[in-house]
C-alpha positions in Angstrom: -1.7 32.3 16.8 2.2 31.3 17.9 4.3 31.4 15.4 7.5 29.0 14.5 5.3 25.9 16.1 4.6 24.0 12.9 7.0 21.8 11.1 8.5 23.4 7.4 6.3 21.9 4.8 8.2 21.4 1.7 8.4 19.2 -1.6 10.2 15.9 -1.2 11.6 13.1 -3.2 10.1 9.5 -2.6 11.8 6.6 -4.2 10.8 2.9 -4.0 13.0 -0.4 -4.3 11.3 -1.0 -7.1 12.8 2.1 -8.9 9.7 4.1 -9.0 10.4 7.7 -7.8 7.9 10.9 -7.3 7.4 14.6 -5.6 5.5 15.1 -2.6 4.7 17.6 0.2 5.7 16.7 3.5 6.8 17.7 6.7 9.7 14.8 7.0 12.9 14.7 5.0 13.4 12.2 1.7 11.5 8.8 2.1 12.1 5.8 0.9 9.7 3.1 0.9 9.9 -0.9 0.0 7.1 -1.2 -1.5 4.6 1.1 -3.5 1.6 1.2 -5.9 3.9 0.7 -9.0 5.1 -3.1 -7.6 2.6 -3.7 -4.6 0.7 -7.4 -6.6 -3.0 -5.9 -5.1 -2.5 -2.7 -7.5 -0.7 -4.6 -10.4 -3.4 -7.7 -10.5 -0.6 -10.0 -10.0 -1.9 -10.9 -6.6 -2.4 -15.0 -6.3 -4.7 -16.6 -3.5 -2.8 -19.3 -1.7 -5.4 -21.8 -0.8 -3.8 -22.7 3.1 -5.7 -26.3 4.2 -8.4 -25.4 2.3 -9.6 -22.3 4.0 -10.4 -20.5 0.1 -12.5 -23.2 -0.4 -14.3 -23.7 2.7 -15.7 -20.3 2.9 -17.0 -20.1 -0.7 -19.1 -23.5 0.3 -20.3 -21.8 4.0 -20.9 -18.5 1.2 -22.8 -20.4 -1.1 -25.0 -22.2 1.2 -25.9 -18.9 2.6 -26.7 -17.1 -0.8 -29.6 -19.6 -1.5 
């Protein structure tokens, strides 16, 4: 096997806007991300559905028809 090819694998610091900051292994320097499971509204439960013309509501009556 060659030697010195692979990237230095090491522990990093990852930090969110949010505040939110934990240690990783990785091959890149420090990251810092915008969003992450801490704030992210799918993970949290905060997550709304916007009903755009009606869309929401049109699929759960094709949905329904189907299900009978």
């Amino acid at each position: 096997m060659r030697t010195g090819i692979h990237p230095k694998y090491q522990q990093i610091k990852v930090s969110c806007s949010c505040g939110a900051t934990w240690s990783t292994g990785s091959t890149s320097q420090d990251m810092k991300l915008d969003i992450c499971s801490n704030c992210h509204p799918f993970y949290t439960g905060t997550q709304r559905l916007i009903d755009t013309a009606g869309r929401v509501d049109k699929f759960r009556k094709r949905y329904a028809r189907n299900a009978k």
